[in-house]
RODRENZA-913937 format. One line per 4 residues: number of its first residue (from 1); their letters; for each residue x, z, y of N, C-alpha, C, CB. Coordinates in Angstrom, 2 decimals, padded with zeros to 5 digits. Atoms other than C-alpha are relative to their C-alpha. Last residue first. Glycine has a CB too. Example, Ala and Ser with C-alpha at 12.3 -4.5 7.8 and 13.67 -1.06 7.14 Angstrom:
2
2	SA	-000.82,-000.06,-001.19,013.67,007.14,-001.06,-000.77,000.73,001.09,000.41,-001.42,000.46 | 000.89,000.00,-001.19,012.30,007.80,-004.50,000.90,000.00,001.20,-000.99,001.25,000.03
This chain:
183
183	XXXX	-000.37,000.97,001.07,210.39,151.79,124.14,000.73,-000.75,-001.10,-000.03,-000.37,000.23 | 000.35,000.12,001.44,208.49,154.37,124.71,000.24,-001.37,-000.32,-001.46,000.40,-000.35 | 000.49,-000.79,001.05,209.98,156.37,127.42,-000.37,-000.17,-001.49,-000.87,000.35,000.42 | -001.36,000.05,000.48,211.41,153.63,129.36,-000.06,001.18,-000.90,001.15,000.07,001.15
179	XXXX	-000.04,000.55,001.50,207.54,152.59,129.68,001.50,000.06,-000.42,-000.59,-001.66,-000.15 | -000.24,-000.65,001.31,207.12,155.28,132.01,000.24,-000.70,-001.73,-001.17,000.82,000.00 | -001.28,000.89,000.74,206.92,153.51,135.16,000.93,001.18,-000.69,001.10,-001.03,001.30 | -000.55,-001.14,000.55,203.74,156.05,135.77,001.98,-000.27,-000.05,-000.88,000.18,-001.68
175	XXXX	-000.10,-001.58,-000.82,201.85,152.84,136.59,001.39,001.01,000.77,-000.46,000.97,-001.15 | -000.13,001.03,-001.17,203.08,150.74,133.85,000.17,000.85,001.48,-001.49,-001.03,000.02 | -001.17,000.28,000.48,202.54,153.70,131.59,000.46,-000.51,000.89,000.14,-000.63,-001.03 | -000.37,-001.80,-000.46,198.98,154.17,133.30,001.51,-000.15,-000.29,-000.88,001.58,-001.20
171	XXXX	000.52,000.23,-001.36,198.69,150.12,132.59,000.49,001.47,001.22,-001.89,-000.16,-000.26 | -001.41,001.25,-000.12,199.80,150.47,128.69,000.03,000.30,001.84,-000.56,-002.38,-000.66 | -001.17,-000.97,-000.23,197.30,153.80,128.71,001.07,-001.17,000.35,000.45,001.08,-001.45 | -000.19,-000.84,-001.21,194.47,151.59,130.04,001.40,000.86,-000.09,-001.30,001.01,000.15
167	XXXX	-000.41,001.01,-000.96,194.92,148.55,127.51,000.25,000.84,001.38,-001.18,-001.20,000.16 | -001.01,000.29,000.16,195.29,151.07,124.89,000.36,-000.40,001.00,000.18,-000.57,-000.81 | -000.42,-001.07,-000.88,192.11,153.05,126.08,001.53,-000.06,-000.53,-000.88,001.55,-000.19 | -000.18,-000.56,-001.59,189.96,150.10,126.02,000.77,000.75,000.38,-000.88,000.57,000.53
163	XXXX	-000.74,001.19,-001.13,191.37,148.88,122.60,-000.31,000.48,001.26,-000.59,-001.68,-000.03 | -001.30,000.05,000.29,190.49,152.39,121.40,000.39,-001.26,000.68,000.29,000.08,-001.47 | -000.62,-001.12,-000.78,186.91,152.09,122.78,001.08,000.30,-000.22,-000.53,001.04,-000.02 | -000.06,000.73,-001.62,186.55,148.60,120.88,000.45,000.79,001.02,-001.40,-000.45,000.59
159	XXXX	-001.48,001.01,000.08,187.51,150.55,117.47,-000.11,-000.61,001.42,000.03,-001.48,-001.41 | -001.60,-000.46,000.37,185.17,153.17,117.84,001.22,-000.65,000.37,000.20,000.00,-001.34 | -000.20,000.65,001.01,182.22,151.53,119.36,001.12,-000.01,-000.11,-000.46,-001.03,-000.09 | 000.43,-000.74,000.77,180.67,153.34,122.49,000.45,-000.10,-002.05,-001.42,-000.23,000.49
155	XXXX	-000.23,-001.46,000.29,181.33,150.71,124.28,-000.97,001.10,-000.59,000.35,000.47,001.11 | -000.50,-000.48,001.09,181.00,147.07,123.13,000.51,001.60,000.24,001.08,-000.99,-000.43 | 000.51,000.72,000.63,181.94,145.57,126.56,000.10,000.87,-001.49,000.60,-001.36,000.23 | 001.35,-001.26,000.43,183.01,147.65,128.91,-001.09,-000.26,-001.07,-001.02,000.29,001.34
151	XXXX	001.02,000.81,000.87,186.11,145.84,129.53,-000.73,000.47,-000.29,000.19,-000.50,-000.97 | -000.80,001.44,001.13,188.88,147.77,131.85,-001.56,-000.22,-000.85,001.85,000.72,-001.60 | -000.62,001.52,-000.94,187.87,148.96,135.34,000.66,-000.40,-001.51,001.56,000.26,001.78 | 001.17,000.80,000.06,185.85,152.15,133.06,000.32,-001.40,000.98,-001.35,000.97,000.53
147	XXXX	000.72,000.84,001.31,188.67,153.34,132.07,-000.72,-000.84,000.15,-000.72,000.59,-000.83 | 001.00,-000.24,000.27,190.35,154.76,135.90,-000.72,-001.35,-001.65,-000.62,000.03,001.62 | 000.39,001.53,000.49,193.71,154.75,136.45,-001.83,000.55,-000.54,001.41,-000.77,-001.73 | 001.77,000.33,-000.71,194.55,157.10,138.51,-000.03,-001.36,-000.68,-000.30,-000.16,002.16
143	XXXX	-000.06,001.28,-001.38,197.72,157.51,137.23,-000.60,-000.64,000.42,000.55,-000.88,000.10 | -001.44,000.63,-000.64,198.23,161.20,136.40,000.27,-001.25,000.56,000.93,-000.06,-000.90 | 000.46,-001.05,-001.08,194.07,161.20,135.37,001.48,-000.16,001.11,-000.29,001.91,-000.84 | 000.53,000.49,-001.65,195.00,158.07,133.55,-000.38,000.80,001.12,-001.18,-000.72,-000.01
139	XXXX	-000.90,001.30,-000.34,197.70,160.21,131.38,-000.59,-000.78,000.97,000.27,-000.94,-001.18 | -001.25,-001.00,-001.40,195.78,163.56,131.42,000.82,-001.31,000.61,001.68,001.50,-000.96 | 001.37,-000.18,-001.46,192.39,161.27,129.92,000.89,001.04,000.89,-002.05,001.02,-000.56 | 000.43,001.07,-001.64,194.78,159.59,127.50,-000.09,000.56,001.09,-001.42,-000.71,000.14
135	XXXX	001.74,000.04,-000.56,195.93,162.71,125.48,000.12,-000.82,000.99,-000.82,001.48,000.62 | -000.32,000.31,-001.59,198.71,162.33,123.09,-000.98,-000.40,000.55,000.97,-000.98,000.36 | 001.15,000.50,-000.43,199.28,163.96,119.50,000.33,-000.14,001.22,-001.15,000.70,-000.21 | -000.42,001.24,-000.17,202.85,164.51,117.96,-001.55,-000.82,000.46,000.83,-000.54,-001.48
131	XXXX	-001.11,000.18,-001.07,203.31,167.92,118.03,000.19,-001.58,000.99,001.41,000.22,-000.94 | 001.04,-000.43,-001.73,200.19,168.28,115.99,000.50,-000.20,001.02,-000.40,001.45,000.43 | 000.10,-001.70,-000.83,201.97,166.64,113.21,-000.94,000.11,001.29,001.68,000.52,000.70 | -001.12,-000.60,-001.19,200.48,163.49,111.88,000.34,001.51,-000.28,-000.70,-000.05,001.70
127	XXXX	-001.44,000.30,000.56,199.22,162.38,108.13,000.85,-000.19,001.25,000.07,-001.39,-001.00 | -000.44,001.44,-000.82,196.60,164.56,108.25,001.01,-000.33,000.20,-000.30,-000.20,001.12 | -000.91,-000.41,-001.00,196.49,167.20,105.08,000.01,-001.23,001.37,001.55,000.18,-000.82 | -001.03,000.55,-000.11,193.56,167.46,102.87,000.91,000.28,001.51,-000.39,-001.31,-000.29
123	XXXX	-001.13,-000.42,000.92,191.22,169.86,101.85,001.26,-000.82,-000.17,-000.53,000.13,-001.29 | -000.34,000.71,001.21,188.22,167.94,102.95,000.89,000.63,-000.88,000.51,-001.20,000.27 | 001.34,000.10,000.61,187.25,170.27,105.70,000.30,-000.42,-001.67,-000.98,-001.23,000.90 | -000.17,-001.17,000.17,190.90,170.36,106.61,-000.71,000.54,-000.68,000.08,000.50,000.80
119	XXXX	-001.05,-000.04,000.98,191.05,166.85,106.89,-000.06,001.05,-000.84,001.22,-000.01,000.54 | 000.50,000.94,001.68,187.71,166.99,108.65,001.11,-000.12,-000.80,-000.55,-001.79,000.12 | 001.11,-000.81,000.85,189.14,169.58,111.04,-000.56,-000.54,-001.01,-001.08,000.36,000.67 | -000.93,-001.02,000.73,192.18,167.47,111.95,-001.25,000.75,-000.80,001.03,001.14,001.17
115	XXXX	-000.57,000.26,001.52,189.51,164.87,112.50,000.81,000.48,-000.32,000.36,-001.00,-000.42 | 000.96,000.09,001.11,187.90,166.94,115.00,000.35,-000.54,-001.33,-001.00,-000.74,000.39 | 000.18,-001.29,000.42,191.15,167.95,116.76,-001.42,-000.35,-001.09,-000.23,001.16,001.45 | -001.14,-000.51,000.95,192.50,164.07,117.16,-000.56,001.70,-000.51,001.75,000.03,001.03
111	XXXX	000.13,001.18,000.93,189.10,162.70,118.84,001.22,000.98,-001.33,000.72,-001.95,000.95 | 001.50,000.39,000.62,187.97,166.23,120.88,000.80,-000.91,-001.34,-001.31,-001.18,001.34 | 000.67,-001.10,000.93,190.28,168.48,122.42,-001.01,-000.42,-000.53,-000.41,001.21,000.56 | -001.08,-001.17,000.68,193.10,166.73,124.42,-000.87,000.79,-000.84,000.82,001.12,001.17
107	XXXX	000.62,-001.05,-000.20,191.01,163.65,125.58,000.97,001.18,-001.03,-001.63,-000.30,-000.35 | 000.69,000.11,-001.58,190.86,160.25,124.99,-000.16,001.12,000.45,-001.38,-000.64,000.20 | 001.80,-000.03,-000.14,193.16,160.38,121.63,-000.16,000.23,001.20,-000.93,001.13,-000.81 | 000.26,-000.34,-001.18,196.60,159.21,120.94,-001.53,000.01,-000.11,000.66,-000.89,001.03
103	XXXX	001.32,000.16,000.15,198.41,159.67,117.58,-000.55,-000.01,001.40,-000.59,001.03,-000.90 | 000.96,-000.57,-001.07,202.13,159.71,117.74,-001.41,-000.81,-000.61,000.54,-000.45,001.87 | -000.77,-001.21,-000.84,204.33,158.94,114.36,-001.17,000.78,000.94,001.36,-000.73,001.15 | 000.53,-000.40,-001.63,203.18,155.94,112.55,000.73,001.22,-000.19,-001.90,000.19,000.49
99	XXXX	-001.48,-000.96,-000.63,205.12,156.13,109.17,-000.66,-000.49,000.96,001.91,-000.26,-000.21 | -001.25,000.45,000.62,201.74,154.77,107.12,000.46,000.92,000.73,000.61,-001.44,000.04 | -000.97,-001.01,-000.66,198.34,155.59,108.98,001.34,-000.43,000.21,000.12,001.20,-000.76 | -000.16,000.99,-001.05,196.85,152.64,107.27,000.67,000.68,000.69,-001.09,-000.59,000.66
95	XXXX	-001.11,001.19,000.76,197.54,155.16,103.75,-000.21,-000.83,001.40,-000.59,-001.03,-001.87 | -001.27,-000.30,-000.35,196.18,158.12,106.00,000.78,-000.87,-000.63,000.37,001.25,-000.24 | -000.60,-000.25,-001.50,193.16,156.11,107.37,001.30,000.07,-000.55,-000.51,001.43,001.00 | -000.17,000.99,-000.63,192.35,155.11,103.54,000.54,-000.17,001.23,-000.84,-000.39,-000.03
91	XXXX	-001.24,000.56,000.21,192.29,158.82,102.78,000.50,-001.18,-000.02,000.30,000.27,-000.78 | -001.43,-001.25,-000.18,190.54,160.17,105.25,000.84,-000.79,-000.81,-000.16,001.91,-000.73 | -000.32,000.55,-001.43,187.68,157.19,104.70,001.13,000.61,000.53,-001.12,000.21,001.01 | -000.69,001.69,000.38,187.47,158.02,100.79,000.75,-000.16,001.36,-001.38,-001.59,-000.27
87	XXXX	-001.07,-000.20,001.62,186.92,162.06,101.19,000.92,-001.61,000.59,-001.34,-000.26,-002.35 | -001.25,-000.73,-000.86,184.07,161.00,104.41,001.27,-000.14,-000.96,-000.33,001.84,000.37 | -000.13,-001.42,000.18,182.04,159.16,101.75,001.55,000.48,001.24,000.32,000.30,-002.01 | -001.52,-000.31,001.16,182.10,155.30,103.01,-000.70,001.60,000.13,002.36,-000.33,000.81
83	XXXX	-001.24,-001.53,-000.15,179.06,153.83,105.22,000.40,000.39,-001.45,-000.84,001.74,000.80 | -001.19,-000.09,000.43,177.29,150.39,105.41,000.75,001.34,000.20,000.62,-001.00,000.55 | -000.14,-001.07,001.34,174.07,151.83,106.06,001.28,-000.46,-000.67,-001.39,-000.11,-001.25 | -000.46,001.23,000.89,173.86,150.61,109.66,000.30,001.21,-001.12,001.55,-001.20,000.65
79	XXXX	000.54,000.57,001.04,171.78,153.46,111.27,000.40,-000.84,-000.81,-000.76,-000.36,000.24 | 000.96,-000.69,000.61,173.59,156.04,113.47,-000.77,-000.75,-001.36,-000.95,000.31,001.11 | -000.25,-001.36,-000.17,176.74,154.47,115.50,-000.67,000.66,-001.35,-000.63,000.55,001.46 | -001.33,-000.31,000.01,176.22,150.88,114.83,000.25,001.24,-000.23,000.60,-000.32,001.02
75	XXXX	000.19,000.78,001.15,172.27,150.84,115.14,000.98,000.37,-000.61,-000.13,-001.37,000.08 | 000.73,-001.05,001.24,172.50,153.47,117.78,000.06,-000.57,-001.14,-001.55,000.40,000.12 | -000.75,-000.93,-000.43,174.75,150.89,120.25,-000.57,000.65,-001.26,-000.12,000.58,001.53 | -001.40,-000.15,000.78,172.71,148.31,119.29,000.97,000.99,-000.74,000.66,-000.28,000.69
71	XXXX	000.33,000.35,001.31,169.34,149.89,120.37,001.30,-000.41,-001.22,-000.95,-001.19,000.24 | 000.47,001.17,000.55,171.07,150.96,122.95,-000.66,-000.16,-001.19,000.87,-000.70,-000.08 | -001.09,000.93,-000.11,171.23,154.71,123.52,-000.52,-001.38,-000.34,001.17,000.40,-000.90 | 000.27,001.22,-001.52,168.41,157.10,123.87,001.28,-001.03,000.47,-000.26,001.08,001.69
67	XXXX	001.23,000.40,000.32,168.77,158.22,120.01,-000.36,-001.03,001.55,-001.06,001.51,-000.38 | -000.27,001.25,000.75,172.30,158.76,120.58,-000.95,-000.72,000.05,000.32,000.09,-001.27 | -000.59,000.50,-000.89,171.76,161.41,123.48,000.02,-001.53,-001.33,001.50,001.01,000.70 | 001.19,000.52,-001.17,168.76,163.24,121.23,001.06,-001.26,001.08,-000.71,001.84,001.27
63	XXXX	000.99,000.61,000.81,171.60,163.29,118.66,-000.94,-000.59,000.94,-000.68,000.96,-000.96 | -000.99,001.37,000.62,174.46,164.69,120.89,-001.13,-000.67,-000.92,001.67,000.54,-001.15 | -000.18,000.37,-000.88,171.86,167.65,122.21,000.29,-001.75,-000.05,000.86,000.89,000.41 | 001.81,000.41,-000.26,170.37,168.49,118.84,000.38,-000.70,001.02,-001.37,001.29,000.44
59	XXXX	000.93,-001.20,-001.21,174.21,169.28,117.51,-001.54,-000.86,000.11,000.99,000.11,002.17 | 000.59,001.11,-001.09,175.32,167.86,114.27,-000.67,001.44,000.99,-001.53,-001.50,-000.85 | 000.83,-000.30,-000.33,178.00,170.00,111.51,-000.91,-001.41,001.26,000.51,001.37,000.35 | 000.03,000.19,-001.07,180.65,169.70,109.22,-001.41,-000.20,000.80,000.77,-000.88,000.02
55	XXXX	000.14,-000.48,-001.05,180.68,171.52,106.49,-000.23,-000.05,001.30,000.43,000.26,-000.04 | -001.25,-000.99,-000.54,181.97,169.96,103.76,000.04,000.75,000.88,000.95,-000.45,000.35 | -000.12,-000.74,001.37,178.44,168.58,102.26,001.65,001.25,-000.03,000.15,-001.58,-001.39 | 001.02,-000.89,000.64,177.28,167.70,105.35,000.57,001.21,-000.83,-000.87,-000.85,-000.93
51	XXXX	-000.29,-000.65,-001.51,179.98,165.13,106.54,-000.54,001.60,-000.51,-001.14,-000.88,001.61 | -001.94,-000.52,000.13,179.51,163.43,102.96,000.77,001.04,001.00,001.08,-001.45,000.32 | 000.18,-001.05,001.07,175.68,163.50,103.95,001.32,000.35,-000.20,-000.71,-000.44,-001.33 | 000.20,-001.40,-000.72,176.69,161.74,107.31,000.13,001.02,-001.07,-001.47,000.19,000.77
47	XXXX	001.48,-000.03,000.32,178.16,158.26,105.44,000.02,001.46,000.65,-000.57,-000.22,-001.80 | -000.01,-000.91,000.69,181.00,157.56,107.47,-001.33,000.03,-000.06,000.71,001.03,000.34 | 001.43,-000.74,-000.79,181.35,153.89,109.52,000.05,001.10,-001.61,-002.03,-001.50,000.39 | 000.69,-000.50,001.06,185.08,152.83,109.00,-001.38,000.59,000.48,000.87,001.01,-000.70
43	XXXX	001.74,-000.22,-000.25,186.95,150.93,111.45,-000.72,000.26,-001.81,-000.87,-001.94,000.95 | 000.67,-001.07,001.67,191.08,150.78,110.96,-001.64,000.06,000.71,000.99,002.45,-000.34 | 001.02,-000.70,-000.65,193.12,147.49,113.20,-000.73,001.34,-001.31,-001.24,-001.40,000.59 | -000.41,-001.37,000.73,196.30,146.17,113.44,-000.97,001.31,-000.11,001.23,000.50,000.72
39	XXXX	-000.52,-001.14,000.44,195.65,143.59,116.24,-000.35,000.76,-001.13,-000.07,000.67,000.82 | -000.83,000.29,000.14,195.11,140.27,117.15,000.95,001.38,-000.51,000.17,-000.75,001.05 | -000.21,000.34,001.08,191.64,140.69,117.15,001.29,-000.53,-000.50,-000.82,-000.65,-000.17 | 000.15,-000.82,001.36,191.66,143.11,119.74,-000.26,-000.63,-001.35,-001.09,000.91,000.14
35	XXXX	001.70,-000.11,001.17,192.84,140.84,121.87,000.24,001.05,-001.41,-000.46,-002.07,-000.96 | 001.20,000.65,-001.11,196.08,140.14,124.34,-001.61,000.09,-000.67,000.38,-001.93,000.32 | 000.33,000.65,001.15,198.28,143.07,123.53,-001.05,-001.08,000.77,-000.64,001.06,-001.25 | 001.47,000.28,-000.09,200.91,144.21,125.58,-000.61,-000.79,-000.89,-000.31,-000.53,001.11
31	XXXX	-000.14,001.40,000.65,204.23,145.39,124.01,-001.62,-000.09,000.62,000.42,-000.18,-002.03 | -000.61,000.97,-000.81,205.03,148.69,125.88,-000.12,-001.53,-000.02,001.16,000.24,-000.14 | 000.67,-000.61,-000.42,202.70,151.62,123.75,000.79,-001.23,001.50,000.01,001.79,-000.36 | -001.63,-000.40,-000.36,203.59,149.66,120.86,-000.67,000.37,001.59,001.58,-001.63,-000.14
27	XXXX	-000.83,000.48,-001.11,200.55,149.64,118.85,000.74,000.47,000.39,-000.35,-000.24,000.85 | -001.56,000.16,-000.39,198.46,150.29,115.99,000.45,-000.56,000.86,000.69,-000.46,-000.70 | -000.55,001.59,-000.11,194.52,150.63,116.37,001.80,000.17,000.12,-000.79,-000.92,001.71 | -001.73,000.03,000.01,192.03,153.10,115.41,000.73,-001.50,-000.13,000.57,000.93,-001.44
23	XXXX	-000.89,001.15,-000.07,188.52,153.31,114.93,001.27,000.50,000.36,-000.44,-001.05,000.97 | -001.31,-000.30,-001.10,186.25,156.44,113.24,000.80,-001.53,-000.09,001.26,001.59,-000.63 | -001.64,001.52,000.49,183.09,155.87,112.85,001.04,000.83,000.42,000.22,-002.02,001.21 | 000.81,001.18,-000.01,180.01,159.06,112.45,000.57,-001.59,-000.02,-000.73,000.19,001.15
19	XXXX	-000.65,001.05,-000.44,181.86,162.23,112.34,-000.76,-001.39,-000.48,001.43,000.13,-000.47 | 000.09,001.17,000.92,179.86,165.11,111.90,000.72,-000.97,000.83,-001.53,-000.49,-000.43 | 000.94,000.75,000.18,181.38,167.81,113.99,-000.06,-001.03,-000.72,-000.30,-000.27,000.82 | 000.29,-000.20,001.70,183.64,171.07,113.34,-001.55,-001.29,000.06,-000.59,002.36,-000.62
15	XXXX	-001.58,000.28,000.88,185.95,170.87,116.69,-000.78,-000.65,-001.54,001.24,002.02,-000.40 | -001.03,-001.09,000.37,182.27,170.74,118.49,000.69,-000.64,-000.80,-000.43,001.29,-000.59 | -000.78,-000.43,-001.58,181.24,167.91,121.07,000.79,001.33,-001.12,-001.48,000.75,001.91 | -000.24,-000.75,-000.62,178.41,166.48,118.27,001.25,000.17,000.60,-000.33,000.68,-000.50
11	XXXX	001.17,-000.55,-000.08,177.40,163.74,115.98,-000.26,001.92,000.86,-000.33,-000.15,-001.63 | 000.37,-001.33,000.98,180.53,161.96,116.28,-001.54,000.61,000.25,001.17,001.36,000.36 | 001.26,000.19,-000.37,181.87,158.23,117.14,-000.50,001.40,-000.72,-000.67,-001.51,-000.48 | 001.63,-000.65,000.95,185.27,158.94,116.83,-000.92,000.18,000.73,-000.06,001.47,-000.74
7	XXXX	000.68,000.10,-000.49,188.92,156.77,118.93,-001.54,000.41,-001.05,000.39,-001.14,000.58 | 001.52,-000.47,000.38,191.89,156.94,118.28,-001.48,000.35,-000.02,000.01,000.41,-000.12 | 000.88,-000.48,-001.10,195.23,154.80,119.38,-001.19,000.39,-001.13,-000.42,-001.29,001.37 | 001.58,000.16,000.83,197.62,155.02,116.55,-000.37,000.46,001.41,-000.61,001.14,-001.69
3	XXX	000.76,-001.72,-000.09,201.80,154.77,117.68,-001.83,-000.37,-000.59,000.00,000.82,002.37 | 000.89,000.45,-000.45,204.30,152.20,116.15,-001.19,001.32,000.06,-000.22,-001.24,-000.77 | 000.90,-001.03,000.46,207.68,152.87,116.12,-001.42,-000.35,000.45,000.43,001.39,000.52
């Protein structure tokens, strides 16, 4: 079974925010990986207006914070004009989606709840249950594992921050010796 690490670049902290990339990466939550280019990967940069037009919203705070970010970093995030209509990017995810199962996001109330809301926004359905989401940041909290001792390279960047928080949950797992759980 293969689970979805998740990881959104957004334009605010609320349930109902613009979403800006979203990455994602298939994996076995026991099979280590040695590179993120060896993996099973989803990166989409969203056009904002599309965000807009369904409702979703930007704070002042989360903006002013982007703006004083790398130049990179913001480029990626805020200005490259390669971007998809929200609509398209939902449903491309839920066909890469496939029969996955668990979804894991960094955090119990941000990556997986916002893009439930953009589904929702959209009028579509996401292609988890709710039952079946799983929050990093309780998992390294449980095994002290701390994120920022894995690669820091490229953060802030959907898909790279998902490999960081594969390589940490595998480790927490490890840890936790919890990989008889998922394998």
């Amino acid at each position: 079974m293969s689970h979805i690490m998740l990881d959104i670049e957004t334009l605010g902290t609320a349930s109902n925010s613009i979403i800006l990339t979203i990455g994602a990466i298939k994996f076995k939550p026991t099979t280590p990986i040695d590179s993120i280019e060896n993996c099973d990967t989803f990166y989409r940069r969203i056009d904002i207006e599309s965000c807009r037009k369904v409702g979703l919203i930007s704070e002042e705070q989360t903006v002013k914070w982007w703006n004083s970010q790398d130049s990179s970093v913001k480029f990626e995030a805020l200005e490259n004009q390669d971007r998809l209509p929200l609509t398209q990017v939902l449903l491309e995810f839920t066909k890469w989606f496939g029969k996955s199962v668990k979804i894991w996001g960094h955090g119990d109330d941000f990556d997986c709840v916002i893009l439930t809301n953009a589904y929702k926004a959209c009028n579509l359905t996401p292609p988890w249950k709710f039952w079946n989401t799983r929050d990093t940041r309780t998992l390294f909290d449980l095994a002290r594992v701390n994120i920022k001792s894995f690669c820091q390279d490229n953060i802030h960047h959907a898909l790279h921050d998902s490999y960081r928080q594969i390589l940490a949950t595998q480790e927490s797992l490890k840890i936790l010796n919890l990989n008889n759980i998922y394998q």
